[in-house]
Structures are given as C-alpha cells and as structure tokens.
C-alpha positions as CSV (number, residue, x, y, z in Angstrom):
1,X,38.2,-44.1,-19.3
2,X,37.6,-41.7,-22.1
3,X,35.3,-45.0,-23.9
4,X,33.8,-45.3,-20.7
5,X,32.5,-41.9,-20.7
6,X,31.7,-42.0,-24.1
7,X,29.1,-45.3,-23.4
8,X,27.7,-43.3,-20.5
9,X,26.3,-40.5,-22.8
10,X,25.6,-42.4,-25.8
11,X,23.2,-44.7,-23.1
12,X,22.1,-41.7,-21.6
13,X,21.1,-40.0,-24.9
14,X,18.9,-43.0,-26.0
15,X,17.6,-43.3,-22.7
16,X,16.0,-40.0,-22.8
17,X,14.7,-40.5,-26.6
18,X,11.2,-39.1,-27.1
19,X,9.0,-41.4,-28.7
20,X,5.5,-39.2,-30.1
21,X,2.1,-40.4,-32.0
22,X,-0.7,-38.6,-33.3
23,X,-3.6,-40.6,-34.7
24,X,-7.4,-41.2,-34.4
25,X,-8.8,-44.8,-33.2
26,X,-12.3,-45.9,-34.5
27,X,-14.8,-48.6,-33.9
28,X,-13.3,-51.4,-35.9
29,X,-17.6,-52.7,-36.8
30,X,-19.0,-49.2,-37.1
31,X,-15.6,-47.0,-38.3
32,X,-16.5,-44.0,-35.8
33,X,-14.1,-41.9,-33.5
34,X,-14.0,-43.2,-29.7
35,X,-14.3,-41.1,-27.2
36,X,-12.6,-41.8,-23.4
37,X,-9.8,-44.0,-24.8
38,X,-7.1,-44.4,-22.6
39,X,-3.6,-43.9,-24.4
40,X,-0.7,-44.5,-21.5
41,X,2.6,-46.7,-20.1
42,X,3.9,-46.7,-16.7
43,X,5.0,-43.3,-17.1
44,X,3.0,-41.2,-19.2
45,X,-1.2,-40.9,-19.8
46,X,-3.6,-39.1,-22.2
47,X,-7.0,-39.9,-24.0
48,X,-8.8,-39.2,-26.7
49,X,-11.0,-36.1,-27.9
50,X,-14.9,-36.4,-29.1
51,X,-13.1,-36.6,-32.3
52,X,-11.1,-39.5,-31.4
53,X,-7.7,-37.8,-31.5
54,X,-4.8,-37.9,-29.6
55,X,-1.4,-37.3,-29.5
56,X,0.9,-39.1,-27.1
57,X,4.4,-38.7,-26.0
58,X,7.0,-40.6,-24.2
59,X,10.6,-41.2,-23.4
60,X,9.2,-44.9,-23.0
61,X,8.8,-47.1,-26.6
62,X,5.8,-48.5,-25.0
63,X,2.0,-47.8,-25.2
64,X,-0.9,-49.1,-24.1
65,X,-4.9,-48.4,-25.6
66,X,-7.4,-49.3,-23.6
67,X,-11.1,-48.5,-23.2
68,X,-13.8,-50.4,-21.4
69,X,-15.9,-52.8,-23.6
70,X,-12.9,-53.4,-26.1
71,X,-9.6,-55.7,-27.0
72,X,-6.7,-53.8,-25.5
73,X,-3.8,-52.9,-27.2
74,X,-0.3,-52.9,-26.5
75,X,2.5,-52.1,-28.7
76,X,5.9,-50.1,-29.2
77,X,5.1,-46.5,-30.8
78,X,6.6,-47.8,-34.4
79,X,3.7,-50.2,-34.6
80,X,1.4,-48.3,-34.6
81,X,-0.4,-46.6,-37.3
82,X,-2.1,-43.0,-37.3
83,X,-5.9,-44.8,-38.0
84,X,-6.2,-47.3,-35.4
85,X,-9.0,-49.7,-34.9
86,X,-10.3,-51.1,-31.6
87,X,-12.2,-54.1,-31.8
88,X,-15.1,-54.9,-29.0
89,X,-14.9,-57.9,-26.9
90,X,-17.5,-60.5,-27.0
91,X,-19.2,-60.8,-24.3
92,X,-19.9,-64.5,-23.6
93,X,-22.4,-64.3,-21.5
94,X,-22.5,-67.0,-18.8
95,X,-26.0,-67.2,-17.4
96,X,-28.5,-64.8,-15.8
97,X,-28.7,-64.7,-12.2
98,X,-31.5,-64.8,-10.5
99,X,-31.2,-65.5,-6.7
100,X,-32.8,-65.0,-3.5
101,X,-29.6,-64.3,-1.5
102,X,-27.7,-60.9,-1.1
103,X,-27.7,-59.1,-4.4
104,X,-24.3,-58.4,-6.0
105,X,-25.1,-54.5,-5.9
106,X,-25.2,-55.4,-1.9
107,X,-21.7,-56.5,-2.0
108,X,-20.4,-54.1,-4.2
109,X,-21.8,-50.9,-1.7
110,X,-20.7,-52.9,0.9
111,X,-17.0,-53.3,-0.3
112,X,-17.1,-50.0,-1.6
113,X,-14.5,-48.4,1.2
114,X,-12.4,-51.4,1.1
115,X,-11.9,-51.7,-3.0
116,X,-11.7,-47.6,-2.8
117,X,-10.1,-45.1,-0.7
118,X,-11.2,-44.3,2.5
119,X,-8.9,-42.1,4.0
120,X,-7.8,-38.9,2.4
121,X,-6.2,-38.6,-1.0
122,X,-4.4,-36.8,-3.2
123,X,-4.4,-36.0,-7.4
124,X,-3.9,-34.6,-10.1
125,X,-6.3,-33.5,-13.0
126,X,-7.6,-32.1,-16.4
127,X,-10.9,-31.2,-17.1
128,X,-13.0,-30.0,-20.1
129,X,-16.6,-28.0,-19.8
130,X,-18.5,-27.5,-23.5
131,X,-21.7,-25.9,-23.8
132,X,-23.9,-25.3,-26.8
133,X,-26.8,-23.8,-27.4
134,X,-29.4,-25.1,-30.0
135,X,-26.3,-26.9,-31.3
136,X,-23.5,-23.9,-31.7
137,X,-20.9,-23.9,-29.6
138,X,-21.3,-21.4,-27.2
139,X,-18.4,-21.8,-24.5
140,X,-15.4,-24.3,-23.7
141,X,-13.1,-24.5,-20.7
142,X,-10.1,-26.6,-20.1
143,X,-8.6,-26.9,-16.4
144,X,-5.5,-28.3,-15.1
145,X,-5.0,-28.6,-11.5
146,X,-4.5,-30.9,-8.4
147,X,-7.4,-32.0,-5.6
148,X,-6.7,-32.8,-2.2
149,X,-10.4,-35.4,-1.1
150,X,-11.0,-36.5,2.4
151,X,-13.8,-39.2,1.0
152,X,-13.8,-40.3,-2.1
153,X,-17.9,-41.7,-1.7
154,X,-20.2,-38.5,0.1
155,X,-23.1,-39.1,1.3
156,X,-26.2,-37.7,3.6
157,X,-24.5,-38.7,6.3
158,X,-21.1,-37.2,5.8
159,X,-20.4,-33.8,6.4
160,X,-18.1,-32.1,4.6
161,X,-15.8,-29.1,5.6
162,X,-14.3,-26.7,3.0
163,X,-10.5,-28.7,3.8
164,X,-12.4,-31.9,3.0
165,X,-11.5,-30.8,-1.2
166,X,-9.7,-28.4,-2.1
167,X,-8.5,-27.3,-5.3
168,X,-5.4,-25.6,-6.9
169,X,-5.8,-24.9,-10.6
170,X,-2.6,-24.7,-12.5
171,X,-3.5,-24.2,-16.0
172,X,-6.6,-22.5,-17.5
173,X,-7.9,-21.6,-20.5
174,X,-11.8,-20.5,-21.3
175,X,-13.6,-18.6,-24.1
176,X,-17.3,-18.4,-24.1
177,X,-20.5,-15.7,-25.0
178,X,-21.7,-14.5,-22.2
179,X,-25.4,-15.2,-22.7
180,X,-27.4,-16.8,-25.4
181,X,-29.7,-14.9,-27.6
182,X,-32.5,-14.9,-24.6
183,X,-30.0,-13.2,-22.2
184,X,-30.0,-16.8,-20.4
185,X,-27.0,-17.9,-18.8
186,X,-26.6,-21.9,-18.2
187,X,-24.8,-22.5,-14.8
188,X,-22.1,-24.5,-14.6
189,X,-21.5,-27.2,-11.8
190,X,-18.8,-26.6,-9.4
191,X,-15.5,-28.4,-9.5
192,X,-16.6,-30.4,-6.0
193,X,-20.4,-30.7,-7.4
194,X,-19.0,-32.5,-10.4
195,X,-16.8,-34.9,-8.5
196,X,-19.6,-35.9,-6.0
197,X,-22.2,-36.8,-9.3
198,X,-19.2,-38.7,-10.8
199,X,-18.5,-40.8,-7.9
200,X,-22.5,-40.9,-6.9
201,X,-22.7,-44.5,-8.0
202,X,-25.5,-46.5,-5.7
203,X,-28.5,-47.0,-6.8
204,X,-32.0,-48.7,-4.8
205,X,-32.1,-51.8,-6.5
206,X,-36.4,-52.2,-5.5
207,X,-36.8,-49.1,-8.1
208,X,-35.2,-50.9,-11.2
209,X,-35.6,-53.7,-13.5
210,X,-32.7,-55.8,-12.9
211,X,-30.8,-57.9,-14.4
212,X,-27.4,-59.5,-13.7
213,X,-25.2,-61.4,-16.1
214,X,-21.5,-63.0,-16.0
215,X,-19.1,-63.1,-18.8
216,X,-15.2,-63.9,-19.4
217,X,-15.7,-67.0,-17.4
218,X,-17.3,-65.1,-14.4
219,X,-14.1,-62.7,-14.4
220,X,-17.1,-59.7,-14.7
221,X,-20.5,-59.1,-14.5
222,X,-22.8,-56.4,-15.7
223,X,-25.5,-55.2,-13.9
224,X,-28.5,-53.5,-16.1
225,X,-31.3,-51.5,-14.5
226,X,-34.1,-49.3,-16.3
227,X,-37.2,-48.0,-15.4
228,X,-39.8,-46.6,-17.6
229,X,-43.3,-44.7,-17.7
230,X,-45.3,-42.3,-19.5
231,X,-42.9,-39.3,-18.1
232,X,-39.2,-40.8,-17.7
233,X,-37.0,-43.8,-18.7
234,X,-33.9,-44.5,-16.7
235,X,-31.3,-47.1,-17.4
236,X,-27.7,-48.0,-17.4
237,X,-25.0,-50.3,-16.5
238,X,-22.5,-51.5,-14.2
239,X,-19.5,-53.6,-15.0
240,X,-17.9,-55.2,-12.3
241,X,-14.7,-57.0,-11.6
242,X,-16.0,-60.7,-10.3
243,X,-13.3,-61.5,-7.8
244,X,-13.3,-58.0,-5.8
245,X,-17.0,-56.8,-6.6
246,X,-15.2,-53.1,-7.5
247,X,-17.0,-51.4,-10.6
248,X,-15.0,-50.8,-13.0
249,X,-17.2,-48.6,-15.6
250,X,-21.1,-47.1,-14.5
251,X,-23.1,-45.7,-16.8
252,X,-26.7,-44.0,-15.8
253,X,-28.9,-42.2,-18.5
254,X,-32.2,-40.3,-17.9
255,X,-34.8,-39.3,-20.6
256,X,-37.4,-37.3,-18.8
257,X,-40.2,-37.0,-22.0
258,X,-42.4,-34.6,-20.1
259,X,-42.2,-32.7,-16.8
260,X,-42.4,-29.5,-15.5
261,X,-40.8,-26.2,-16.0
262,X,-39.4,-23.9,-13.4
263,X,-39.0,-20.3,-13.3
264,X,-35.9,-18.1,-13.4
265,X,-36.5,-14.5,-14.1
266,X,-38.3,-14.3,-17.2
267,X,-37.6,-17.5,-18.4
268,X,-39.0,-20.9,-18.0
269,X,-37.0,-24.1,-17.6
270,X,-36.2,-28.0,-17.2
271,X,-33.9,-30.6,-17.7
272,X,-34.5,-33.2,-20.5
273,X,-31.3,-35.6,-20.6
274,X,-29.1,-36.6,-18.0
275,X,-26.2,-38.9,-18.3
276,X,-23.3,-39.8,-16.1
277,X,-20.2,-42.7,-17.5
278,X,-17.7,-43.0,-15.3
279,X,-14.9,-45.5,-15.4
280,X,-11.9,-46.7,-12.2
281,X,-8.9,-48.5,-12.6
282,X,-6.9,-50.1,-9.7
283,X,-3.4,-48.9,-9.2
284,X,-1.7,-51.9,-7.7
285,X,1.3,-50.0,-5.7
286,X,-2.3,-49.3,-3.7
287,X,-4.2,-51.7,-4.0
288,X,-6.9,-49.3,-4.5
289,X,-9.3,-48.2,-7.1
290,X,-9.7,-44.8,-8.4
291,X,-11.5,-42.4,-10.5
292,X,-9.4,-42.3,-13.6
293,X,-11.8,-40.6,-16.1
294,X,-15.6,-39.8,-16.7
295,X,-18.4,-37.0,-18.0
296,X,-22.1,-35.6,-17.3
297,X,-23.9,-34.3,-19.8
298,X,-26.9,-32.2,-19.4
299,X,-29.8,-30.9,-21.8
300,X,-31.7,-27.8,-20.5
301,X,-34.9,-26.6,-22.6
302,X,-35.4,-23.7,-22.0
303,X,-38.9,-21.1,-23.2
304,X,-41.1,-18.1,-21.5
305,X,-44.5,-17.8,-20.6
306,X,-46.2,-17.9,-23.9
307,X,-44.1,-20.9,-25.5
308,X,-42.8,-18.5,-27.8
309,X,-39.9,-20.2,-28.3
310,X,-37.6,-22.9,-27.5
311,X,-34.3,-23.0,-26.8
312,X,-31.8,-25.8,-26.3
313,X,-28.5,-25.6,-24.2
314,X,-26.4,-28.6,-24.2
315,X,-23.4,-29.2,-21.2
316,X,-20.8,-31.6,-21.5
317,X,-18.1,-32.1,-18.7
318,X,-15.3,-34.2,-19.3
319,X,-12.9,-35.4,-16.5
320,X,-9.5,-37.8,-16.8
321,X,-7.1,-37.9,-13.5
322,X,-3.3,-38.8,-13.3
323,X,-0.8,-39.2,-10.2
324,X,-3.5,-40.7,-8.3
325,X,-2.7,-41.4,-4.3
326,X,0.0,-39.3,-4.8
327,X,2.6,-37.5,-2.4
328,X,2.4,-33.6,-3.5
329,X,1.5,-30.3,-1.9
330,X,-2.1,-29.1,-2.7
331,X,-2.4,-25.3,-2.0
332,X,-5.9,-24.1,-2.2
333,X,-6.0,-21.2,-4.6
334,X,-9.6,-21.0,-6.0
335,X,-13.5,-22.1,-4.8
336,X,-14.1,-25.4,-5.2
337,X,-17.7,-24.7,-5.0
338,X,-17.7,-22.1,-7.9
339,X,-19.5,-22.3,-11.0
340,X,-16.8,-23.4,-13.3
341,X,-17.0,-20.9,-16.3
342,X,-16.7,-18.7,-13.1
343,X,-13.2,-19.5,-12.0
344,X,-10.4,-17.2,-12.9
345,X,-6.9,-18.3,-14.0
346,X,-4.2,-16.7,-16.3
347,X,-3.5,-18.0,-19.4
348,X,-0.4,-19.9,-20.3
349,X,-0.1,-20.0,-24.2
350,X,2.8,-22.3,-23.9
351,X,1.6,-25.0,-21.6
352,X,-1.6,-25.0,-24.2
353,X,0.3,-25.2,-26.9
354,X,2.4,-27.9,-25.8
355,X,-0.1,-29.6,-23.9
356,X,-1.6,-33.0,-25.3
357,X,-3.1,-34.6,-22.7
358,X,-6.7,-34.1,-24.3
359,X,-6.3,-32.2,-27.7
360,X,-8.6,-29.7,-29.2
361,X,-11.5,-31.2,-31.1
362,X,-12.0,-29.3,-35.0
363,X,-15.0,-27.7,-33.6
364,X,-13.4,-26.0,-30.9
365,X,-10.9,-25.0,-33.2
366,X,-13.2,-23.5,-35.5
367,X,-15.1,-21.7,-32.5
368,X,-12.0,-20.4,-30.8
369,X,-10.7,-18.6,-34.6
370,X,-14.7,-17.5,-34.9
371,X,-14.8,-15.7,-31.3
372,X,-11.6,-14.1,-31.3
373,X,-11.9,-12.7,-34.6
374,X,-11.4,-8.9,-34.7
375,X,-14.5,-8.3,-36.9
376,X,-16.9,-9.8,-34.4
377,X,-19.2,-8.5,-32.2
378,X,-20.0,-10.8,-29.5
379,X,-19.7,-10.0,-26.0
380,X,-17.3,-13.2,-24.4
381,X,-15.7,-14.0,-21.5
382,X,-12.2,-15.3,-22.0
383,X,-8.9,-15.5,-20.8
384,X,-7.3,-15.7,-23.9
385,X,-4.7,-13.1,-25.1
386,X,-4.9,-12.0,-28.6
C-alpha cells in the first residue's frame, strides 16, 4: 500500500514537470529574427517578438514552431537549441490559372461563414500597440483580456450592437509621451476597430491584377493582386487551403506616394503606408477556422501650413489569440470602441513579470528604463508603478 502511494506521487511529480526555453529563431537563407512565429502544443501557446524572441513554457515535453511560408518544426524542449533556424518551403508552383469560370476568391467569400464562425464566439487575447515618432519610440501598450463576437466577418449590411463585442481587459500595462514635439497626438484604433480591419479580408477582384497559382500538389494556392499608378500601389497575397477554400494567411500593403493632406487644428496630415497580415488556423474540436494572430501598421506624415517641417509617426498593432471558441464568462468592463492608449487598467507587476506569452523586445526595454528615469522630464502617461 505504502509502494503504491509512493508510485502515485513520484508519477504525479513528473507529471507536473515544467519543461521552459528561451531562444531566438532566424531566417535559415537570410539569418534575420522572425516575427509572428508560433511556439505552442496542445496545451500551451506563445510567439515571437520583432526581435525574434521567445520564451516558452510547459508541463508538456512537446513543442511545435510554426509560421506560414516555412518547414515546421516539431520536437521535445531538449532538442532544441537557443538559435533556431526555420527554413522556407519551396513553393512548387503547379500552373497559373487562368479561367473563365467562378474565380477562386468567389468561392472563398462564398464559404467564408461555413469555414469560419457564424454564430457567436468567445476568446481570449494579448495585444501589443507601438508607436514612434520620426523613429523613437514614443509609446507601447500591452493588453490581456477576453472578447465575447457575435460575427466574426462585419460588413455594410450588418449592424452591430454594443453586446455584439465586448471586452474585459485583464492585464495592462502602458507607458507613452503624451504628445510629440508638435503637441500632435496620434490616435489609436479601438480594440473593436482593430478586430474589424484584421478580419476585413474581401477584396473586388475587377480592381486588381490577378493572378492565381497552385503549389504542394494543389494542397494551396496563392492569390496575388496589385495595382499601381502615379499616386498609389496596392498589392498582397492570399494563401489558401485547396480542399476547403479557407485562407489561411492575407497580406494587403498600400504605398500611397502622393495624396492629400487634411487638417487637424494646426496641423496638417496623411497617411503614407498601410499594411494589414493576418493569419487563421482551424481548430479541429470545431471544425472552424479562426483568427489566431495578425498586425496593422500605419505611417502618418504629418507638417503645417508652410511645410516647415515633417514629421513621421509610425503605429504598429500586434494581435495573437488563445482559448478560441471557448466556454468562459466575458464581463464587459471597458469600451470597446476607445482609443487604445486611452483605456485604463491597473498594473500587475507580477503577471508582467511572469508573463511570456510575447516578451519585451530590447528596444522597449531600453525605452521603458529611459521614461521612467527620475532625472527626466517628459510628460507620460503610464500605469506603471515606480
């Protein structure tokens, strides 16, 4: 009896073993740090930084790296090194399709409630908000929190009631001057307004230059459109699973080279670069894909009256998603339709400094120690404690 006991705990001991890894994984052909890289098993999930970096935990000795466009990799933690190289596939291309009968973007939009939810949903989130101005660091935020969606696609035809998303933010922290050196402020998108550009993913095919390949055997095809002129260039990218016509990664990128400014207050202002990547996975209990991570970036030039000056504020918004279709209690306690540097939640120093679900990149580090530094003198926003 008393062996018996004994076998129990020592099972239950190593059962509950916490396997951890910190490393960096690079472009095996150009030796640079990727960004959006998946690092998960069945039961736990976190990504990489701008820096590469992350650092992953687990009672489970298994792990699996995976990003769109490369060779997966699975492997127990001990085989894994702290540098890690992903290699991308090769793309052997099939043919280029050109046809006369329904486009493939047709069936795609078409299928798009069928291969994604339709009814409403529930999950749970972190998301990351950098700004800079003419190439400083100006303000970060990181959010934790759980969504409650009615649709997961929105449209002009849809109308949405403030119970249709809402929001409960457990876990904040934010640091950021409160104007650059024009006294301009850059506005934030809301938590909802983010969501809705991410999942924004139809395009009108008779705009575009398109042009439709197969590869892996016809397991996937990507979809590439651009348009150019004197003022703009658009282009990007779907990838899309061949059997179910779900996309599986969307990229859209748009260069406007000239255009014209508007006013706010005394300044003058317009939006240069716009990009959108966005990538869904299918979780198989459901049958259903969802939005498991993405970002916008944004460039805003901004100047007065007599082009006296130019200034240059960059926005980067970074999203990854766990516990999707999940069965939890979402209780609304903040706007979803907020500016996001705008939001107000107390600062937990332990959950951040345990946290590793997406680390702190070197130059948030620095900028966080340069803020908070008693000898400064900027004027911040923050919900830091000293």
């Amino acid at each position: 009896m008393k062996f018996s006991l004994y076998t129990l705990l020592l099972f239950s001991f190593f059962g509950y073993t916490q396997h951890s890894i910190s490393a960096i994984i690079l472009d095996s052909a150009e030796n640079s740090p990727l960004e959006f890289v998946g690092v998960y098993n069945s039961k736990d999930h976190t990504m990489t930084n701008a820096d590469g970096r992350f650092q992953f935990s687990s009672s489970l000795d298994s792990v699996t790296i995976y990003r769109p466009g490369y060779e997966t990799i699975k492997a127990s933690f001990s085989h894994l090194k702290d540098t890690i190289f992903l290699e991308k596939s090769i793309l052997e291309l099939d043919e280029v399709v050109v046809t006369n009968q329904k486009s493939i973007l047709q069936e795609v939009y078409e299928l798009l409630n069928i291969n994604y939810s339709n009814e409403p949903f529930k999950e749970k989130f972190m998301l990351r908000a950098i700004s800079k101005y003419n190439g400083e660091m100006h303000r970060i935020e990181d959010i934790t929190g759980k969504l409650s969606i009615k649709n997961m696609f929105t449209d002009d035809t849809i109308k949405e009631s403030k119970k249709d998303f809402i929001v409960e933010l457990t876990n904040m922290r934010k640091l950021g001057l409160k104007n650059d050196e024009k006294n301009a402020y850059l506005v934030f998108p809301s938590l909802k307004d983010f969501y809705n550009q991410l999942t924004e993913i139809t395009q009108n095919e008779s705009l575009y230059d398109i042009t439709e390949k197969k590869f892996n055997n016809g397991k996937n095809i990507k979809i590439e459109f651009i348009k150019e002129s004197d003022s703009v260039e658009i282009k990007g990218y779907y990838i899309i699973n061949g059997s179910d016509f779900a996309v599986q990664e969307y990229k859209f990128e748009k260069n406007s080279k000239k255009g014209d400014f508007f006013k706010n207050k005394h300044l003058l202002y317009r939006t240069s670069f716009y990009e959108k990547h966005v990538f869904f996975k299918k979780k198989l209990e459901s049958d259903k894909y969802f939005l498991d991570s993405g970002n916008l970036e944004y460039t805003v030039i901004t100047t007065d009256k007599e082009n006296s000056f130019e200034g240059k504020h960059n926005l980067k918004v970074v999203l990854m998603t766990t516990d999707n279709f999940g069965d939890f209690e979402v209780t609304k306690n903040t706007s979803a339709t907020k500016d996001l540097f705008k939001l107000d939640y107390p600062y937990n120093p332990s959950y951040w400094n345990e946290q590793n679900q997406l680390l702190l990149t070197d130059e948030m580090t620095a900028f966080i120690n340069k803020v908070k530094d008693p000898q400064n003198d900027f004027k911040f926003n923050s919900n830091l404690k000293n």
